[in-house]
Rosetta silent file (secondary structure, phi, psi, omega in degrees, C-alpha in Angstrom):
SEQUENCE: XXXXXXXXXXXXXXXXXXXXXXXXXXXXXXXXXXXXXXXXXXXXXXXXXXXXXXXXXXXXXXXXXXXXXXXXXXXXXXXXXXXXXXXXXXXXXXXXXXXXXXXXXXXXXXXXXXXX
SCORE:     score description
SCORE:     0.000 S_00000001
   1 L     0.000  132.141  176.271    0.000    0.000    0.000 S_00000001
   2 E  -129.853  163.796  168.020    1.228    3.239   -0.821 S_00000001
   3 E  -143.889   90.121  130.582   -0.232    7.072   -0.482 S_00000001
   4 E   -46.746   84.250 -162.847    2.101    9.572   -1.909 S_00000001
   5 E   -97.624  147.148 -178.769    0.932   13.270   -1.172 S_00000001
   6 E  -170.362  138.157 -171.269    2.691   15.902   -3.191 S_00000001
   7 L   142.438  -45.881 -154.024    1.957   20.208   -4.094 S_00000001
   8 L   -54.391  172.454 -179.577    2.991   21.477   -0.739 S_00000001
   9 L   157.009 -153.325 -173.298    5.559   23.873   -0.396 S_00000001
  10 E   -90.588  143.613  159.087    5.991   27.695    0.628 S_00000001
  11 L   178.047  164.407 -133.643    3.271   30.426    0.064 S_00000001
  12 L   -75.413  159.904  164.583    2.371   33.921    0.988 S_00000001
  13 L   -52.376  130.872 -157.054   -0.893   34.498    3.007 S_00000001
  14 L   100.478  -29.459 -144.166   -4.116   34.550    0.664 S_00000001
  15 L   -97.578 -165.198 -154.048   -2.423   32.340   -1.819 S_00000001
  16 L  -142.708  147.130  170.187   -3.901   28.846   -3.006 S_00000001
  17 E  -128.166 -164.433 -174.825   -2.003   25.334   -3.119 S_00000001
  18 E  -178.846   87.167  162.739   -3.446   22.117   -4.844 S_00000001
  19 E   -85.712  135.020 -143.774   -2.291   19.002   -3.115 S_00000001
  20 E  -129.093  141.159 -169.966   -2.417   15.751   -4.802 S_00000001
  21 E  -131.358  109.668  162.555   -1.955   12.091   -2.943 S_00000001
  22 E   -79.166  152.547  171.941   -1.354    9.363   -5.356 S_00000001
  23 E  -145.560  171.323 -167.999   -2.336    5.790   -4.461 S_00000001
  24 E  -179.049  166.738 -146.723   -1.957    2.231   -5.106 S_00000001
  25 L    84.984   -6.595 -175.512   -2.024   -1.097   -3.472 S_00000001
  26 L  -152.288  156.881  154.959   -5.604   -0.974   -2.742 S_00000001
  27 L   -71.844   85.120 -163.752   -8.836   -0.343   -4.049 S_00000001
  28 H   -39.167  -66.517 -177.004   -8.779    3.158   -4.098 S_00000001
  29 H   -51.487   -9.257  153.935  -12.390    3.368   -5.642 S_00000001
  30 H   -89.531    6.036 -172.276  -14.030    1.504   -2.669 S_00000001
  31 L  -111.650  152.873  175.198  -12.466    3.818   -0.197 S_00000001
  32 E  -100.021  132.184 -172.328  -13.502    6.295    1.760 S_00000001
  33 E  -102.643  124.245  173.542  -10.749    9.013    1.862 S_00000001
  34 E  -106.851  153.782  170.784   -9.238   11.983    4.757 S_00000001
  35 E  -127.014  136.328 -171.462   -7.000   14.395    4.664 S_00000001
  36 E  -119.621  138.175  150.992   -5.219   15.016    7.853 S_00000001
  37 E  -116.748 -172.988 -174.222   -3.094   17.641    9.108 S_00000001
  38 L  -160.547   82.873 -162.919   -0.470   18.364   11.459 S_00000001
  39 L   -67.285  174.268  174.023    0.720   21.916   12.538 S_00000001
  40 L   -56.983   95.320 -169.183    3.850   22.118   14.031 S_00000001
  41 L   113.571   -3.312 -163.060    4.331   21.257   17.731 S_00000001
  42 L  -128.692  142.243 -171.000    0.550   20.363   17.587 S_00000001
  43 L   -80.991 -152.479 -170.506   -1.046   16.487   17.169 S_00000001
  44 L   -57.891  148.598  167.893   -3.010   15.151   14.106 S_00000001
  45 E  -127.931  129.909  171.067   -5.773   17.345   12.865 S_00000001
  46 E   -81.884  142.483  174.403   -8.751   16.151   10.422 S_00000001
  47 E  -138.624  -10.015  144.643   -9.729   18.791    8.239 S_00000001
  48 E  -173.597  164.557 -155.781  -12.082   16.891    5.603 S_00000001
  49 E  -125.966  154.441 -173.158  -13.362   13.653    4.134 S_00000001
  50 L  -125.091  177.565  166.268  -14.616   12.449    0.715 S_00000001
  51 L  -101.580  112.592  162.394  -17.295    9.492   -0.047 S_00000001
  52 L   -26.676   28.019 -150.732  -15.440    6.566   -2.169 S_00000001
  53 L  -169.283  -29.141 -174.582  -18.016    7.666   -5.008 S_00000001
  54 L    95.795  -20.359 -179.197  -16.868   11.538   -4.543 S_00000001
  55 L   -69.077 -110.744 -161.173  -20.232   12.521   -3.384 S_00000001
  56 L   -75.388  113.037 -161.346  -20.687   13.491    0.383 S_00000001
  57 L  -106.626 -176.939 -156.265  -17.651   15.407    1.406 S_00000001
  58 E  -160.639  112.035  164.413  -17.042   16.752    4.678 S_00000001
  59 E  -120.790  179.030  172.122  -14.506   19.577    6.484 S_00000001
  60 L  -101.507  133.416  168.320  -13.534   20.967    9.686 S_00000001
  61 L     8.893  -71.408 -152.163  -15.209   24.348   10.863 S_00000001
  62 L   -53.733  -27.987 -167.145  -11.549   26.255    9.858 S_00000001
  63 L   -86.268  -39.280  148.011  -11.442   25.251    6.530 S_00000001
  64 L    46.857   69.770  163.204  -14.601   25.989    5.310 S_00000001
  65 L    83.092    6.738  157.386  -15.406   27.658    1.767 S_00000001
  66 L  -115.520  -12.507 -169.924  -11.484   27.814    1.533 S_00000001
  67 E  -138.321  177.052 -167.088  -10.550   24.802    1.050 S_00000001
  68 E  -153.133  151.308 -167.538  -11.893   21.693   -1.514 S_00000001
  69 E  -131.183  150.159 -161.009  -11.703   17.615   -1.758 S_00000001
  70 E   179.426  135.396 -176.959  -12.049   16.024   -4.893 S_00000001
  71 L  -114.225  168.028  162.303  -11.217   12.314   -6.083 S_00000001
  72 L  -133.256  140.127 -174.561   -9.861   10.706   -9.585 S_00000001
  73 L  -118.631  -65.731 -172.483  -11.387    7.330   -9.096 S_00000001
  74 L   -60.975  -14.581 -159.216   -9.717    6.612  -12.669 S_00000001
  75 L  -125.355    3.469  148.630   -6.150    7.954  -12.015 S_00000001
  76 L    78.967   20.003 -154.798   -6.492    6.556   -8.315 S_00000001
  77 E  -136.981  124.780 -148.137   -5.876    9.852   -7.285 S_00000001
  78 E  -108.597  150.486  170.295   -7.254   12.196   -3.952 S_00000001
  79 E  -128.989  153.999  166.603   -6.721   16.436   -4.030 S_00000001
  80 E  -143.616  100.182  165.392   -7.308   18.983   -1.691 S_00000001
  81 E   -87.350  148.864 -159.135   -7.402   22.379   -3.250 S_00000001
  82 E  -120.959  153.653  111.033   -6.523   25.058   -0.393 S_00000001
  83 L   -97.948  167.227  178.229   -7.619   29.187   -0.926 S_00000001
  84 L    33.962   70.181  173.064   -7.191   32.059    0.518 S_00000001
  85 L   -66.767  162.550  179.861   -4.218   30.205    3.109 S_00000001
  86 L  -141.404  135.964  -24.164   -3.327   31.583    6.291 S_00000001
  87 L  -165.721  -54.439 -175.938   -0.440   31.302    8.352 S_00000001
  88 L   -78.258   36.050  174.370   -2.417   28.965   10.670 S_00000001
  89 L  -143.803   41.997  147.626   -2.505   26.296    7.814 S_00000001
  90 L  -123.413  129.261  166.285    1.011   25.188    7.777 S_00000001
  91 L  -152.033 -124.769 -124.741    1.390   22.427    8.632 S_00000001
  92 L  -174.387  100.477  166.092    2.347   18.703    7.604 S_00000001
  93 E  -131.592  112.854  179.719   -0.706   17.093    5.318 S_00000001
  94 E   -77.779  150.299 -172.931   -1.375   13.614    5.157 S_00000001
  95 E  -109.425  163.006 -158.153   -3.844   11.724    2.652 S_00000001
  96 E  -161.942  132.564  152.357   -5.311    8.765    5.199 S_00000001
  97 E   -85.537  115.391  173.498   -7.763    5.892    3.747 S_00000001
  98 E   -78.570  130.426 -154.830  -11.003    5.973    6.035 S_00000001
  99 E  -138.391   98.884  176.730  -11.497    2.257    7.422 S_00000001
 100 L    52.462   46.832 -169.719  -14.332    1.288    9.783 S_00000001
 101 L    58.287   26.253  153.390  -14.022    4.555   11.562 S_00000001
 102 E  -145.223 -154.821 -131.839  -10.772    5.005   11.713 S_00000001
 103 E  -151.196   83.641  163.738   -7.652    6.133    9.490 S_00000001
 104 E   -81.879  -37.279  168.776   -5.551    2.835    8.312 S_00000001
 105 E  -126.385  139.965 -164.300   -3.480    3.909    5.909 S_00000001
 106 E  -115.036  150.528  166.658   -1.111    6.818    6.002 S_00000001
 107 L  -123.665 -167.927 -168.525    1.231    8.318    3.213 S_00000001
 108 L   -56.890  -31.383 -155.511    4.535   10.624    4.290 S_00000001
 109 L    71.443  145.046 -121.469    2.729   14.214    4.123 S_00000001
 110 L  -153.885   90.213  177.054    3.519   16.950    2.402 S_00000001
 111 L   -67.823   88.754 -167.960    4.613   20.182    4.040 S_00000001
 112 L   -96.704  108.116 -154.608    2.882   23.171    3.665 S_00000001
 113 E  -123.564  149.342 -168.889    3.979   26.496    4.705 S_00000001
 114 L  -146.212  109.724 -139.611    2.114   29.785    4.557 S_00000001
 115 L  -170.237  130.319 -173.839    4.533   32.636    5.677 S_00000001
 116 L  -102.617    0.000    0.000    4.608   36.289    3.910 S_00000001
């Protein structure tokens, strides 16, 4: 099983990322899929969830109307588009396969810094 998250990097306050978590080893397309983060110094945070199907997504309060979840079912492949970032969104973001109500598989995370 693998999850390979990848976009993150440095960018100014306001600006937009598009993080991408390839995956393989599993049936991606039966899963239900999280994205987890982890500011620095701070534990795990959930910040939103997809439906294996793409349909009923899900975030936490902060992220809200700034940020977006989105599957490739064919290309096996999970996104999170971020806008209008803020300082208090860097952190460390993991793509996490949702598994009987909890979070079985992990990839490395992808380190996202938002810093003018």
């Amino acid at each position: 099983v693998q999850l390979v998250e990848s976009g993150g990097g440095l960018v100014q306050p306001g600006g937009s990322l598009r993080l991408s978590c390839a995956a393989s080893g599993f049936t991606f397309s039966s899963s239900d899929m999280s994205w987890v983060r982890q500011a620095p110094g701070k534990g795990p945070e959930w910040i939103s969830f997809i439906d294996r199907g793409g349909g009923p997504t899900n975030y936490v309060d902060s992220v809200k109307g700034r940020f977006t979840i989105s599957r490739d079912n064919a290309k096996n492949t999970l996104y999170l588009q971020m806008n209008s970032l803020k300082p208090e969104d860097t952190a460390l973001y993991y793509c996490t396969r949702e598994w009987y109500g909890g979070l079985d598989y992990w990839g490395k995370g992808t380190l996202v810094t938002v810093s003018s």
